[in-house]
Each structure stands twice: as structure tokens, then as C-alpha cells.
C-alpha positions in Angstrom: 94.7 101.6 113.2 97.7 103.2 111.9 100.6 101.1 110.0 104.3 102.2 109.6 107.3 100.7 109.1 110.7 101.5 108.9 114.1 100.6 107.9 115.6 100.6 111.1 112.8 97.8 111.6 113.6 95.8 108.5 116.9 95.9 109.0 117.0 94.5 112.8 113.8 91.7 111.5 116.3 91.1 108.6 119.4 90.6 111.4 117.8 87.6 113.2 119.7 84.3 112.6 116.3 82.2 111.7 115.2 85.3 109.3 118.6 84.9 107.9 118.3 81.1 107.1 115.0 81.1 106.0 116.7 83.7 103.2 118.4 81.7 102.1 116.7 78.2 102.3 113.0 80.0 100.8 111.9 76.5 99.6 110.8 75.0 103.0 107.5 75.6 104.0 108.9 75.9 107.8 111.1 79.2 106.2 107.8 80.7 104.6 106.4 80.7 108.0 109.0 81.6 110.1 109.6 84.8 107.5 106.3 85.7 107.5 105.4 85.6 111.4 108.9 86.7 112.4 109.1 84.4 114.8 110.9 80.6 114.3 108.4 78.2 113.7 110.4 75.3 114.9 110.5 76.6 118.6 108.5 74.3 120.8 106.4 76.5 122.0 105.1 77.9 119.0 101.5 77.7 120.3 102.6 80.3 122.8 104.2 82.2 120.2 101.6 82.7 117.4 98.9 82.6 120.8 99.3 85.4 122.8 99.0 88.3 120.2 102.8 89.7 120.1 103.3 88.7 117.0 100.3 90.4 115.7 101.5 93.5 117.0 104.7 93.7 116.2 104.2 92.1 112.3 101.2 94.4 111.4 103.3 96.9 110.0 105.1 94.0 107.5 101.9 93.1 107.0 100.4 96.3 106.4 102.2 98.6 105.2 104.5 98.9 101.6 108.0 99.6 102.2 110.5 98.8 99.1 113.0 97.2 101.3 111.0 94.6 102.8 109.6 93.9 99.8 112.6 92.9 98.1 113.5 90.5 101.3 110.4 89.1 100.1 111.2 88.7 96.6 114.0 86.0 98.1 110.6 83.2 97.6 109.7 84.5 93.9 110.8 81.4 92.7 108.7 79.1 95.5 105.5 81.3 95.1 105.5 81.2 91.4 105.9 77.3 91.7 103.0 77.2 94.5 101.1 79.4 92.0 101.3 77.0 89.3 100.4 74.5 91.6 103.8 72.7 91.4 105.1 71.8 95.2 105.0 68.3 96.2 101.4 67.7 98.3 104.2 65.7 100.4 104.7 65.1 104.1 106.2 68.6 104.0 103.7 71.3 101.8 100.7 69.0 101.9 100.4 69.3 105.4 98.5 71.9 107.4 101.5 74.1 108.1 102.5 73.4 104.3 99.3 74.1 102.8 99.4 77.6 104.9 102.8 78.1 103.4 101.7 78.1 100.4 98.5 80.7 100.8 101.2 83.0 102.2 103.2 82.5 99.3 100.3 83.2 96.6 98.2 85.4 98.7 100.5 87.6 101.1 104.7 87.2 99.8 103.1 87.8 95.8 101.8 90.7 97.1 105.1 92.1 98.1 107.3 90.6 95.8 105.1 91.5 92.8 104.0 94.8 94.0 102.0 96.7 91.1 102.3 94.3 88.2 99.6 91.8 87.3 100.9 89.1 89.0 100.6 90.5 92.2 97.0 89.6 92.0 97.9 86.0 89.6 97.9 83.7 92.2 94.9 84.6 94.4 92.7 81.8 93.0 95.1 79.0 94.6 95.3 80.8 97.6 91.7 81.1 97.6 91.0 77.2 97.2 93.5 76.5 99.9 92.1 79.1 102.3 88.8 78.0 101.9 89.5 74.3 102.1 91.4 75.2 105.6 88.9 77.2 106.6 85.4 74.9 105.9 88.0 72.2 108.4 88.7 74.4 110.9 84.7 74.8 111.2 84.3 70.9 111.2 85.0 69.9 114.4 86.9 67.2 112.7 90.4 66.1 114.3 92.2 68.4 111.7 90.4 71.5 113.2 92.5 71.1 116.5 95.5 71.1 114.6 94.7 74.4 113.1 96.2 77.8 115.2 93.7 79.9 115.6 96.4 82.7 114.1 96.3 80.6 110.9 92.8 81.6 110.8 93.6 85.0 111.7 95.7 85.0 108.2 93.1 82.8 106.4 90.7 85.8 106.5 92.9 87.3 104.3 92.8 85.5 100.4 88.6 84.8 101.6 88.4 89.1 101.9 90.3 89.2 98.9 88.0 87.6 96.9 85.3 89.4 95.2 82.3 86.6 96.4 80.5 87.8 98.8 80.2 84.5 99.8 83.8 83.6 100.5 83.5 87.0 102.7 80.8 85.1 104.4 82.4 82.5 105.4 85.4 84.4 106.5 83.3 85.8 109.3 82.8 82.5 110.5 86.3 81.8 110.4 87.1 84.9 112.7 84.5 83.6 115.0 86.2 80.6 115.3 89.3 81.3 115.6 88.7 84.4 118.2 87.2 81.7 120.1 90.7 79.8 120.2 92.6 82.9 120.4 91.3 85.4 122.3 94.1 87.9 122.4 94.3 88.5 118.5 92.8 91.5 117.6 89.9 89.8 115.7 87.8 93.1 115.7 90.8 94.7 113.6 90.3 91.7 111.3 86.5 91.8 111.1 86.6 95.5 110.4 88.8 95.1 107.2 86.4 92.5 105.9 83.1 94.4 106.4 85.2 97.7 104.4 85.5 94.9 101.6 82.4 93.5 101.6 80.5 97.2 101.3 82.5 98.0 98.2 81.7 94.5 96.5 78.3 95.4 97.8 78.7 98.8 96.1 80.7 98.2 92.7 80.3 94.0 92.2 84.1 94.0 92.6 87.3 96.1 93.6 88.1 99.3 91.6 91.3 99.1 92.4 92.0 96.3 90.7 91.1 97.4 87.1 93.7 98.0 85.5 95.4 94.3 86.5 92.6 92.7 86.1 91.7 94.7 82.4 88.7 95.7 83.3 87.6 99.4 82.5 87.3 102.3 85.6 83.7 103.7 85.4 83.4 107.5 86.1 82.4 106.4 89.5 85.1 104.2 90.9 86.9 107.0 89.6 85.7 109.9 91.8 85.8 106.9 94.6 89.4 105.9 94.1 90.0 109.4 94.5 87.9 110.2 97.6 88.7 110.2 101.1 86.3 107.3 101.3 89.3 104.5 99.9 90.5 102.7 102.0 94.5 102.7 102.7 93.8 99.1 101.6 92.7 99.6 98.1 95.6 102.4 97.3 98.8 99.8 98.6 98.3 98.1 94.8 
């Protein structure tokens, strides 16, 4: 599937009056999601919302694809996600919560991303999002009373720091968390999902880890993930860093 994004786009996503406020109020873990889904996460029927696979759809290409200007809306929470990075938000009634503990993986795992676009730190807080993701994931597969709390988009996005990891176990489990979650949310596109996770597992599978990281991560570029990260066979995924 094919990604773009646009100006026009930011700019109208940037015009709506909840995108505006969560701008400028970036430390509230109810602004992290509503910025990130594009969508305001205090509407009542938010189930609805994040549910019937328009938001998906129309957020991919945020998601997705690199653009300079959304990026620097993002860079509005560079304070917020270096503090969830260093582990600093209150576990409170607010970011201890399930929809605060979600915050803050989109903060270290997705908003770092953007905000911190080709510089080490990009990458620096994966390991909190990856604790949190994994910790939210292992309940949503419990069957507990928290599990029914948990959207079955949040899982959708969960996948995300789990691929990211370079454990094929973590990718595992991340297969079990699309299965669940396609299971409460039918209309996500859980194949697109489960697609980008099998393209990360083979080159784990293939290398031990991701090429495209080396030079962030100071490791040295062999001679073959060379000739690889030049090759038609990368994936868009492992050029966006």
C-alpha cells in the first residue's frame, strides 16, 4: 500500500480546534492521543471512532510517510516524550492508566520518531516503549478485566514498538496481539499490519538485526547490508530513518 501526504493535508489536520489545543496543551496524555489519531479522544463515542477503520485510513499517511511539516507539529511534545523516555510522568490517575500508558508508547515509540527524525534519539526511547507495549499487550491476551478496557486500535498501534524490536520473540507475540485485536476490530486492516511485521521478522531472520539502524545504534554496515540497503529489496520502512 502506497503512503503520501501532503501539505494541504497537514495544514487542514493542523486547522481542527482539538488539534489546535492539544498543541498547545502537549502534556496531557488525552492531547497525545487525540494528535496522534486525529480524532478527539474525549468524544463519547470514541469506541465508534477508533472502531470502524476511518481513522486508519485517513491517518496512514501521518503515520507512514515523512513529511518535514508534520514532523515539526510533532516536535510540539519533545519536551513530554523526552520526559516519558526518561521515565519521568507521574504513573498517576492520568499517565498510569491504560489510555496514559498508551500515551506514552506513542510518545517514545511513534512522536520520537518524527520529532527526532535521523538523529540517535529517534531510536533512544524504544526500550520504554517496548516494556509498555509488551506489558499492554501480555493484558490484552489475559482475559483479565483490563483486556476489555483495551481498544482493539490500541493493539493495532501496540504492534508497532513489539515489530520494532529486534527479538524475534517480541515479533511473536505481536502476532498474537493482531489476532486479538482483529478479533475486536474487524474493520482495521490487520493484514496491512501483519504484513509489515513478517518484512521485519525476515530481515532479523536474515541479518540478527536492522541494517538500517547502524549508524544510530554504532554498529558497523557489513558489505552485505550494504548491497541490501541499496537494493530494491528494502523496504520503504527501513529507508524513512
Amino acid at each position: 500500500m502506497a503512503f503520501g501526504l501532503t501539505s494541504a493535508a497537514i495544514a487542514e489536520f493542523a486547522a481542527k480546534p482539538f488539534i489546535r489545543h492539544a498543541l498547545a496543551c502537549p502534556r496531557k496524555e488525552l492531547s497525545v492521543r487525540s494528535f496522534f489519531f486525529g480524532i478527539d479522544c474525549a468524544a463519547p463515542n470514541l469506541p465508534d471512532l477508533l472502531g470502524d477503520g476511518k481513522v486508519e485510513k485517513e491517518m496512514a499517511p501521518f503515520w507512514y510517510s515523512g513529511h518535514e511539516e508534520y514532523d515539526k507539529l510533532c516536535c510540539s511534545f519533545k519536551d513530554v516524550i523526552r520526559e516519558a523516555g526518561r521515565n519521568e510522568l507521574p504513573t498517576d490517575e492520568e499517565w498510569g492508566t491504560i489510555d496514559g500508558r498508551f500515551a506514552r508508547i506513542l510518545l517514545c515509540d511513534q512522536l520520537s520518531r518524527n520529532c527526532f527524525r535521523g538523529t540517535e534519539e529517534a531510536f533512544l526511547y524504544d526500550g520504554v516503549a517496548l516494556d509498555l507495549a509488551k506489558e499492554m499487550s501480555l493484558e490484552a491476551l489475559s482475559s483479565t478485566t483490563s483486556s476489555d478496557k483495551i481498544p482493539g486500535m490500541y493493539a493495532y498501534i501496540l504492534a508497532l514498538p513489539l515489530m520494532h524490536s529486534e527479538s524475534i520473540p517480541d515479533h511473536e507475540l505481536c502476532l498474537d496481539l493482531l489476532k486479538w485485536g482483529k478479533e475486536r476490530s474487524p474493520n482495521l486492516n490487520w493484514e496491512l499490519n501483519k504484513g509489515f511485521v513478517l518484512q521485519h521478522t525476515e530481515v532479523l531472520q536474515k541479518f540478527g538485526h536492522y541494517p538500517h539502524r547502524n549508524s544510530k545504534k554504532g554498529r558497523a554496515t557489513t558489505p552485505e547490508e550494504e548491497n541490501w540497503l541499496a537494493s530494491p529489496d528494502c523496504p520503504v520502512w527501513a529507508k524513512s530513518q
